[in-house]
Biopython code that builds the backbone (N, CA, C, O; Angstrom):
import numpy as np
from Bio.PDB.StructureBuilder import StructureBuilder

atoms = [
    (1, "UNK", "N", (33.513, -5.456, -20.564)),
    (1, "UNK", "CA", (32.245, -5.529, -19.878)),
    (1, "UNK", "C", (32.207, -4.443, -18.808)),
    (1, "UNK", "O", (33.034, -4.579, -17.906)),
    (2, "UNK", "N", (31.509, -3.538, -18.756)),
    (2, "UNK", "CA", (30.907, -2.515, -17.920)),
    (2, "UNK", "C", (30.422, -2.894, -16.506)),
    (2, "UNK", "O", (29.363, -3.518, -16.569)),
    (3, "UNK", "N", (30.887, -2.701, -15.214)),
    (3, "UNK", "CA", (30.392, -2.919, -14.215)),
    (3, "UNK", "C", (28.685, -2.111, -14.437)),
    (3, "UNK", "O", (28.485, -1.153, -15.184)),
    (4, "UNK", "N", (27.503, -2.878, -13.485)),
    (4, "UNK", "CA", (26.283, -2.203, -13.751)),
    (4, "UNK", "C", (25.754, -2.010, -11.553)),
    (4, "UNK", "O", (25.681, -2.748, -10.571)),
    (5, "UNK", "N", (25.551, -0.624, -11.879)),
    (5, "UNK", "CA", (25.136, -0.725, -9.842)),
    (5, "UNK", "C", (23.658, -1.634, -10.004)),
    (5, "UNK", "O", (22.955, -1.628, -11.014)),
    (6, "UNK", "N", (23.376, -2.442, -8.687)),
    (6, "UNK", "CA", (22.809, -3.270, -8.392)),
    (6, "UNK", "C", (21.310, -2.348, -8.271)),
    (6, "UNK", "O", (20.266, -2.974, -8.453)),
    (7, "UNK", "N", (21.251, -1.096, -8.012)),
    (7, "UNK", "CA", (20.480, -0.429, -7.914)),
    (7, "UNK", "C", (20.392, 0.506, -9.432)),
    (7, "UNK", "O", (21.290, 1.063, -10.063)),
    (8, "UNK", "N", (18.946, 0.405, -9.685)),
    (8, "UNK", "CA", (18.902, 1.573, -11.250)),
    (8, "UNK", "C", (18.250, 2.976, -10.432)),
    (8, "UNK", "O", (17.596, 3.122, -9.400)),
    (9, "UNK", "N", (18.858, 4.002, -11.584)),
    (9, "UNK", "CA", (17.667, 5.266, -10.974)),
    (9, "UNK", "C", (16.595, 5.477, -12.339)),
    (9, "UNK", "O", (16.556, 5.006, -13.475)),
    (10, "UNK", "N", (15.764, 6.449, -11.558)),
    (10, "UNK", "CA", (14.522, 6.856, -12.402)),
    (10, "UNK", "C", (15.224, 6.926, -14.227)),
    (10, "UNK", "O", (14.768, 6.177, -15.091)),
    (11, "UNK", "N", (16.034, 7.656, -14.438)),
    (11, "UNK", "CA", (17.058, 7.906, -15.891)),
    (11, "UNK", "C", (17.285, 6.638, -16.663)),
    (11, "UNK", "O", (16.908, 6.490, -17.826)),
    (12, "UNK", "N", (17.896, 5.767, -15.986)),
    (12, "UNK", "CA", (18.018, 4.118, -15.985)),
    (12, "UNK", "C", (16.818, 3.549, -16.678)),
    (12, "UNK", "O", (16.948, 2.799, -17.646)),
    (13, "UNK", "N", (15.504, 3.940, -16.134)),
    (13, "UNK", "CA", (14.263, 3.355, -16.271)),
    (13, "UNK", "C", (14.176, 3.282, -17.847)),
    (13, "UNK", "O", (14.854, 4.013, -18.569)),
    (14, "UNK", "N", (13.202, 2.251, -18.362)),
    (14, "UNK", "CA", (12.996, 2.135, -19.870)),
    (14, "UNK", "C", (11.268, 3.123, -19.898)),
    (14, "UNK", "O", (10.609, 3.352, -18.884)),
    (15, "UNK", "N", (11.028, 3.387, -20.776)),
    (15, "UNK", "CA", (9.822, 3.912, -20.917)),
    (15, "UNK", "C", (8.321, 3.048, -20.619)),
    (15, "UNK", "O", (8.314, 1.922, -21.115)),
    (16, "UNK", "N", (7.279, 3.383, -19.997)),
    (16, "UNK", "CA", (6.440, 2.262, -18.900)),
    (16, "UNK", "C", (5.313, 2.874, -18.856)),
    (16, "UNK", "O", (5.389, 4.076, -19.108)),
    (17, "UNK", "N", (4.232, 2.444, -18.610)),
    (17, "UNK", "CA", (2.660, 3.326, -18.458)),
    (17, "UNK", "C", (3.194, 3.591, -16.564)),
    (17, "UNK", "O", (2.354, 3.780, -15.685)),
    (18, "UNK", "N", (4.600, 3.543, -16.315)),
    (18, "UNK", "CA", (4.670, 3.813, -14.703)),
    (18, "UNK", "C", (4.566, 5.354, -15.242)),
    (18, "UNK", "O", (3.539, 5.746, -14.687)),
    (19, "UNK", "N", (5.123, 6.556, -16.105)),
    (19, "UNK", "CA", (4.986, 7.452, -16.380)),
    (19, "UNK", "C", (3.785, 8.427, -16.141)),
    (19, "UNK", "O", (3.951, 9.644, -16.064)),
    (20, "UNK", "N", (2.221, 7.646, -15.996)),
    (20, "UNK", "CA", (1.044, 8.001, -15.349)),
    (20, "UNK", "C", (0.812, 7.870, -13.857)),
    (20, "UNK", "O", (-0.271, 8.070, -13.308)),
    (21, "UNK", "N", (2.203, 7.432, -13.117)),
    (21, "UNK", "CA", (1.950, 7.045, -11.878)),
    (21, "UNK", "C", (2.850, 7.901, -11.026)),
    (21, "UNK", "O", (4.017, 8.217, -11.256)),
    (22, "UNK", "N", (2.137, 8.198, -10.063)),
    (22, "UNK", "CA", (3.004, 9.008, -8.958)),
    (22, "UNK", "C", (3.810, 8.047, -8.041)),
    (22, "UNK", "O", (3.540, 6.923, -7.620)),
    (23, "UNK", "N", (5.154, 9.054, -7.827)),
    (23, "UNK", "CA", (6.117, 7.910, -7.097)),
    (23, "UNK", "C", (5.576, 8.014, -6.002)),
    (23, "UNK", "O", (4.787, 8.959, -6.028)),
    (24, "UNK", "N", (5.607, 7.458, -4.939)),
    (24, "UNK", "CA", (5.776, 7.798, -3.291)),
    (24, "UNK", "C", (7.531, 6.917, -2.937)),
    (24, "UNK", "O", (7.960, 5.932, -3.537)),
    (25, "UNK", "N", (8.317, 7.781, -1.656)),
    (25, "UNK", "CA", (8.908, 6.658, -1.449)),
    (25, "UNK", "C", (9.149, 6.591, 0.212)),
    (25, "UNK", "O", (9.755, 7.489, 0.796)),
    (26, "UNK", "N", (8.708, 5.644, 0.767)),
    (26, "UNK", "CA", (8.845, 5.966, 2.334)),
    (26, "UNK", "C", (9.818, 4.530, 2.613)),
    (26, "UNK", "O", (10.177, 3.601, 1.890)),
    (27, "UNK", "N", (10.010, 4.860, 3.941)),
    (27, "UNK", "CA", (11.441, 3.990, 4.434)),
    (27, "UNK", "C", (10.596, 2.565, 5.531)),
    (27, "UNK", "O", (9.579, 2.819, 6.177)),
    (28, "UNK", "N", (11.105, 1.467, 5.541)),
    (28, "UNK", "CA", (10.709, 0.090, 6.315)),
    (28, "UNK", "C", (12.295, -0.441, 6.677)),
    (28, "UNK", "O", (13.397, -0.486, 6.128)),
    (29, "UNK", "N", (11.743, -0.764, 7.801)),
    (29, "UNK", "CA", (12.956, -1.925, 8.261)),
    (29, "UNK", "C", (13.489, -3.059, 7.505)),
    (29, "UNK", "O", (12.792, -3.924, 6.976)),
    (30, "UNK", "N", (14.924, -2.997, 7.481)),
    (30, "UNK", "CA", (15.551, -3.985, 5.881)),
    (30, "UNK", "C", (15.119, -5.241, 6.327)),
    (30, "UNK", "O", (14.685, -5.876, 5.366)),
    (31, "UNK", "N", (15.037, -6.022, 7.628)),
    (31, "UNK", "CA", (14.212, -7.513, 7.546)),
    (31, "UNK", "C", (12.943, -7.536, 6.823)),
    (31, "UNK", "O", (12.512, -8.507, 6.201)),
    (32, "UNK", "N", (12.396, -6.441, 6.943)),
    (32, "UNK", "CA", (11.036, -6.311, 6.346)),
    (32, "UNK", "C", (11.108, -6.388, 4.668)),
    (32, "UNK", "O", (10.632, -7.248, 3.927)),
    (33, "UNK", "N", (11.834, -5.243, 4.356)),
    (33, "UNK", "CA", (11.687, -5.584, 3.107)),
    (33, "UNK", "C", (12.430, -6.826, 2.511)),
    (33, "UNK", "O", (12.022, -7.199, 1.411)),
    (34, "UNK", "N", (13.522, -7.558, 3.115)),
    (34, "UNK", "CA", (13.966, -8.718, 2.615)),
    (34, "UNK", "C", (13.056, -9.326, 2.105)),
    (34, "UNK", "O", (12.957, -9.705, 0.938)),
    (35, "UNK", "N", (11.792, -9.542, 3.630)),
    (35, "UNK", "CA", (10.852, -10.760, 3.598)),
    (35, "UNK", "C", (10.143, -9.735, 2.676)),
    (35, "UNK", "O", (9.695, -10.569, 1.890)),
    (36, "UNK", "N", (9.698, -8.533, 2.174)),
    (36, "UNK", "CA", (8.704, -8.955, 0.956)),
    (36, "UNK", "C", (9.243, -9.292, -0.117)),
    (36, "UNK", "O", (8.512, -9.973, -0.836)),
    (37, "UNK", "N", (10.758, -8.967, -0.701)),
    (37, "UNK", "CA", (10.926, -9.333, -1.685)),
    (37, "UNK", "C", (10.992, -10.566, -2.250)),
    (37, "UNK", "O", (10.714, -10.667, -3.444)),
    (38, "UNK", "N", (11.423, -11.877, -1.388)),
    (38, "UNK", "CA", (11.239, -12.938, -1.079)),
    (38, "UNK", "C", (9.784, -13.433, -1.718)),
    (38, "UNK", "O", (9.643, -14.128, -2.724)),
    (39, "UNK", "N", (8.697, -12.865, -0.825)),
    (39, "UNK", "CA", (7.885, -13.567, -1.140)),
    (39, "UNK", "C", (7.111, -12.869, -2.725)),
    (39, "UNK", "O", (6.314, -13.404, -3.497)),
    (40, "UNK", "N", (7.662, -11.681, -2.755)),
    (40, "UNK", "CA", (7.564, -11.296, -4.233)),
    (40, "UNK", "C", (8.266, -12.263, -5.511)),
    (40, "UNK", "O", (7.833, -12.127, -6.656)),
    (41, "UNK", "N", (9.060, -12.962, -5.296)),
    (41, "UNK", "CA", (9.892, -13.948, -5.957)),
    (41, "UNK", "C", (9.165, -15.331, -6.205)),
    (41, "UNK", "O", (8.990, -16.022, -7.209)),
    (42, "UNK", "N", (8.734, -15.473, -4.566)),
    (42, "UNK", "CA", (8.065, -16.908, -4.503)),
    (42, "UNK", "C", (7.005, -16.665, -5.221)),
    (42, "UNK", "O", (7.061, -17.336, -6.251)),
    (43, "UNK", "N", (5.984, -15.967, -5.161)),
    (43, "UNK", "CA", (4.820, -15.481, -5.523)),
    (43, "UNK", "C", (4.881, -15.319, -7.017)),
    (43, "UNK", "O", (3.832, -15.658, -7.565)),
    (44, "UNK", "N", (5.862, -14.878, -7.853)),
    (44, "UNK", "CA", (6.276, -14.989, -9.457)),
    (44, "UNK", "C", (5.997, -13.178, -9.687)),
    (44, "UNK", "O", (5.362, -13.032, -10.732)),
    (45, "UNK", "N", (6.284, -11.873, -9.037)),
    (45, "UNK", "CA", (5.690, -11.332, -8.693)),
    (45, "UNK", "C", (7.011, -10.204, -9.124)),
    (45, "UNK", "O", (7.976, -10.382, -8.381)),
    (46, "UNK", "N", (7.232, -9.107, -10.156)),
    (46, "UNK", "CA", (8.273, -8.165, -9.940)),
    (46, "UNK", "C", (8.124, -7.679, -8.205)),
    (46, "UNK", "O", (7.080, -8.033, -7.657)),
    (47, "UNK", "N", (9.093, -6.926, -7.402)),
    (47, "UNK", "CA", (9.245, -6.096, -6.812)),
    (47, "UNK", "C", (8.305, -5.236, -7.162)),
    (47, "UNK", "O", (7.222, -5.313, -6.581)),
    (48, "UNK", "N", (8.465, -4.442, -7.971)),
    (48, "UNK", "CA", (7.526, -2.935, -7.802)),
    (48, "UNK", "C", (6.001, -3.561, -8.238)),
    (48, "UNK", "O", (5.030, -2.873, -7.923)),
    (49, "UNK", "N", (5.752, -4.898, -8.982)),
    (49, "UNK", "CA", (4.111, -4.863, -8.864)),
    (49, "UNK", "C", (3.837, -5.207, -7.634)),
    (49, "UNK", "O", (2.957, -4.470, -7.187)),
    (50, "UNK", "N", (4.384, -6.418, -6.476)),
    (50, "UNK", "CA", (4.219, -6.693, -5.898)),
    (50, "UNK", "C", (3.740, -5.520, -4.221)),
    (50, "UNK", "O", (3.003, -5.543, -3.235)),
    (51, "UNK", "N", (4.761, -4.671, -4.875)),
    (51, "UNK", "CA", (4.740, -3.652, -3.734)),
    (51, "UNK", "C", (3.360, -2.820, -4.018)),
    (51, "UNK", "O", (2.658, -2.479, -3.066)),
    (52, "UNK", "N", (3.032, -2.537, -5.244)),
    (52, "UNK", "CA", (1.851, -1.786, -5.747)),
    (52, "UNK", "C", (0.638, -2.831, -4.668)),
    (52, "UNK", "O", (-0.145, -2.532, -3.766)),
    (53, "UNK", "N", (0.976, -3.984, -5.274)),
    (53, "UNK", "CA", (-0.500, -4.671, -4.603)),
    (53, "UNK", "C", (-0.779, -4.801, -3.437)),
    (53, "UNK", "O", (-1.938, -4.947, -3.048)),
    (54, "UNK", "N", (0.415, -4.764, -2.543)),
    (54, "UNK", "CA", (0.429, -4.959, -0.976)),
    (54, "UNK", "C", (-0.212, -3.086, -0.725)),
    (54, "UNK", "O", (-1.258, -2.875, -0.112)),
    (55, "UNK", "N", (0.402, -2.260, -1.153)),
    (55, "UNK", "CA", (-0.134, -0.835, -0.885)),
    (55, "UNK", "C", (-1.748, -0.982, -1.169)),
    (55, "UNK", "O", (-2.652, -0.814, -0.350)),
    (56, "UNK", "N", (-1.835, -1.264, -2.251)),
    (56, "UNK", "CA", (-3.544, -1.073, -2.762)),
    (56, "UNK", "C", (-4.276, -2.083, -1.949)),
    (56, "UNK", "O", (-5.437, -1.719, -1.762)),
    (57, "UNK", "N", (-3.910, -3.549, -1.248)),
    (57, "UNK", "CA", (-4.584, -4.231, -0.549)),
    (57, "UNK", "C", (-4.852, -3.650, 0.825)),
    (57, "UNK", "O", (-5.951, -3.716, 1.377)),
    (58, "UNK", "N", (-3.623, -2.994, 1.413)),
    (58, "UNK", "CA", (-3.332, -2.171, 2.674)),
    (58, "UNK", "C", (-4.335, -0.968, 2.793)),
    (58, "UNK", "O", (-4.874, -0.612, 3.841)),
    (59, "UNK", "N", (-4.484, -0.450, 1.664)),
    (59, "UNK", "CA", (-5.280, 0.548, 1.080)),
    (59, "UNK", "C", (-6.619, 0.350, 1.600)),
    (59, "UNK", "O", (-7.213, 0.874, 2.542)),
    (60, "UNK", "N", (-6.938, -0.509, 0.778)),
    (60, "UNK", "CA", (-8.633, -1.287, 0.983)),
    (60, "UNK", "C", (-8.782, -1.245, 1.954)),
    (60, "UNK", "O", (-9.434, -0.353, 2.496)),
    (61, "UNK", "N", (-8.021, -2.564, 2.773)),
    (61, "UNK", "CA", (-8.041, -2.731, 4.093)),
    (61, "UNK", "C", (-8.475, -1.668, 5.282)),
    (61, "UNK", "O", (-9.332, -1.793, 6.157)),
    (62, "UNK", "N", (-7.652, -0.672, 5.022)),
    (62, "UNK", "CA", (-7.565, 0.421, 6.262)),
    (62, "UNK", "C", (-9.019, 1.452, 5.608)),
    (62, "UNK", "O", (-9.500, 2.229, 6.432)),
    (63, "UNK", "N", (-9.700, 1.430, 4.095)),
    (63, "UNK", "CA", (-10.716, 2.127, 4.261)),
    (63, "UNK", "C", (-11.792, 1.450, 4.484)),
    (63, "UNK", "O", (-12.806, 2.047, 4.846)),
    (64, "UNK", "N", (-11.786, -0.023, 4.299)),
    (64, "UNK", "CA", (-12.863, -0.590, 5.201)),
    (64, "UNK", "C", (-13.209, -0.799, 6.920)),
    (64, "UNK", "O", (-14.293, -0.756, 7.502)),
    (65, "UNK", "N", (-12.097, -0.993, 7.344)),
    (65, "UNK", "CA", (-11.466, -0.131, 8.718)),
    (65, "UNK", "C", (-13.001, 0.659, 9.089)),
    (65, "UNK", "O", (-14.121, 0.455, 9.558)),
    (66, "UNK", "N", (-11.814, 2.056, 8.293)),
    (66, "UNK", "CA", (-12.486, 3.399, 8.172)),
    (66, "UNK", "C", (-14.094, 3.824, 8.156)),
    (66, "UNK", "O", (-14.676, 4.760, 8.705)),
    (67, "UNK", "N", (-14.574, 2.748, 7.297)),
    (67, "UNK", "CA", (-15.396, 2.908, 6.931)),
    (67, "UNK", "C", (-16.220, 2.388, 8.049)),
    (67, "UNK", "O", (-17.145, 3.166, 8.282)),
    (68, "UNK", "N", (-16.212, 1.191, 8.940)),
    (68, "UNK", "CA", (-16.619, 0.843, 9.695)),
    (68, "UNK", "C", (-16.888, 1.552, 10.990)),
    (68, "UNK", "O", (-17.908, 1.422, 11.667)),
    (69, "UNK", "N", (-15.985, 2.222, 11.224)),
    (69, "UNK", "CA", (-15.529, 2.923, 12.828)),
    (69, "UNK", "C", (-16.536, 4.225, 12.267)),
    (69, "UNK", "O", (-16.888, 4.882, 13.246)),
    (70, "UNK", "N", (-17.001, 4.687, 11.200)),
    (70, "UNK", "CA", (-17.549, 5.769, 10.831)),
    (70, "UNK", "C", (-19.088, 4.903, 10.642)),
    (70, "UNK", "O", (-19.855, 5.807, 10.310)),
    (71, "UNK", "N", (-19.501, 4.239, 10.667)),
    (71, "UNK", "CA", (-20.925, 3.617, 10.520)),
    (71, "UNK", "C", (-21.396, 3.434, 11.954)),
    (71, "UNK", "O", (-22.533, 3.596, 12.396)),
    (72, "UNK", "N", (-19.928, 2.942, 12.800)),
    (72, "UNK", "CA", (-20.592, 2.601, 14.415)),
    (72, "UNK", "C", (-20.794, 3.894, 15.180)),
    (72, "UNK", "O", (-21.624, 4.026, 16.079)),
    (73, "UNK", "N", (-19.830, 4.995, 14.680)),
    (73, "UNK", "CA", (-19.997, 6.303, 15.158)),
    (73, "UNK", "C", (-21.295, 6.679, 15.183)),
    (73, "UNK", "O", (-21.989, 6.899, 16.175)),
    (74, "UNK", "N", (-21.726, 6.771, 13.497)),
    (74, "UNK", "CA", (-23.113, 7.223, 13.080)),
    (74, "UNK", "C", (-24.131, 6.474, 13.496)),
    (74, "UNK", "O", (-25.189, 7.076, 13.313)),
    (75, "UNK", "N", (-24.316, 5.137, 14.106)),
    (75, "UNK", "CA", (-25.184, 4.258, 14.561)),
    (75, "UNK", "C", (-25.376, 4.815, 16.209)),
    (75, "UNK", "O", (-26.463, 4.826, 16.787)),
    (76, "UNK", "N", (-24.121, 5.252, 16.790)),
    (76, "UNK", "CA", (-23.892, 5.223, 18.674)),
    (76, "UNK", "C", (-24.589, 6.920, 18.558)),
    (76, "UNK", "O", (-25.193, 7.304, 19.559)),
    (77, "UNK", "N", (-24.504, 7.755, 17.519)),
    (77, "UNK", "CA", (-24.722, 9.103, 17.956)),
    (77, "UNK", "C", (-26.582, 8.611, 17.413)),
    (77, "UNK", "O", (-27.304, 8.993, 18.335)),
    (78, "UNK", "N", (-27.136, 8.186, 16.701)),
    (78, "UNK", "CA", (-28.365, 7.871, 16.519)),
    (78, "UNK", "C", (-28.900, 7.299, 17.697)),
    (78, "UNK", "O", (-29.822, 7.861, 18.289)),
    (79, "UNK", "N", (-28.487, 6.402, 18.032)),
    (79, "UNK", "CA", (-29.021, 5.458, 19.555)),
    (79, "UNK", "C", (-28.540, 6.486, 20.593)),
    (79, "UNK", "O", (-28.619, 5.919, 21.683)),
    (80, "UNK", "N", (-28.078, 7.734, 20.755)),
    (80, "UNK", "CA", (-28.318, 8.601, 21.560)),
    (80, "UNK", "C", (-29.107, 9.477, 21.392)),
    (80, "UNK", "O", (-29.843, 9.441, 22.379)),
    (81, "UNK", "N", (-29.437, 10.308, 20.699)),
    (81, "UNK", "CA", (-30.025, 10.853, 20.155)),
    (81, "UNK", "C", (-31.723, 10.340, 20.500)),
    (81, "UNK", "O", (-32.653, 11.035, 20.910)),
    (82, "UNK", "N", (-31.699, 8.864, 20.158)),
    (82, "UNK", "CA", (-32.686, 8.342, 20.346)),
    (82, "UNK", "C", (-33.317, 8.216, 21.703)),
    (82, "UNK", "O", (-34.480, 8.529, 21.956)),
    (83, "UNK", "N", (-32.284, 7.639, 22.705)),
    (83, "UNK", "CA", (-32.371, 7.935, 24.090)),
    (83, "UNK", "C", (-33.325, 9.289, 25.317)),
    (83, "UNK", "O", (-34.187, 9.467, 26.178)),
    (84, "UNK", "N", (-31.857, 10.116, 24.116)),
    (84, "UNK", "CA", (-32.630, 11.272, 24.755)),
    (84, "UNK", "C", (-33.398, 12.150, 24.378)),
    (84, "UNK", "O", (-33.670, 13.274, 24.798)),
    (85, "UNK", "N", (-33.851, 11.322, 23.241)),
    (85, "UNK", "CA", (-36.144, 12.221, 22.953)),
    (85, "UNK", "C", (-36.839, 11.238, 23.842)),
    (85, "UNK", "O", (-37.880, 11.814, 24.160)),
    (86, "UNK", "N", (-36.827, 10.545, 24.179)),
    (86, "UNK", "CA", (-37.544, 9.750, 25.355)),
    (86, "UNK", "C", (-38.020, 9.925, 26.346)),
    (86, "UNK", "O", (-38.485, 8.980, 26.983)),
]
sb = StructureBuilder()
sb.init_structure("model")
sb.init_model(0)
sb.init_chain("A")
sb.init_seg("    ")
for serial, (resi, resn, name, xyz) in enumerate(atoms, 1):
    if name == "N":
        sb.init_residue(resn, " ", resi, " ")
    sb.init_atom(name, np.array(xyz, "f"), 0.0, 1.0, " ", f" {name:<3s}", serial, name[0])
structure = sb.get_structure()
């Protein structure tokens, strides 16, 4: 029996529609990722989909944000604007 590392690399990988997907890989504090993998488990959830969905929810999130702080902008420069033709 072959010892196997606990970690696979990209080579390792089996063939996947991940092949259409760009990697990113950025670094988090290991309590952090404990607790997502955890709740990736509880949740019935691989690791890497789980992580996809928290990015794409995070995603949303911060362009509705975005999107907001750019509507009150465009609303505060109108109500000035408005002000000062008066």
């Amino acid at each position: 029996m072959t010892e196997t590392s606990p970690t696979s690399t990209i080579d390792d990988m089996p063939p996947t529609d991940a092949q259409k997907m760009e990697r990113i890989d950025f670094a988090v504090p290991k309590p952090l990722l404990d607790e997502a993998i955890a709740m990736a488990k509880e949740d019935g959830f691989k690791p890497a989909e789980f992580f996809r969905q928290v990015w794409l929810d995070g995603l949303f999130a911060y362009a509705e944000k975005s999107n907001k702080v750019l509507v009150n902008r465009k609303l505060r420069r109108q109500a000035t604007e408005t002000d000062e033709s008066k």
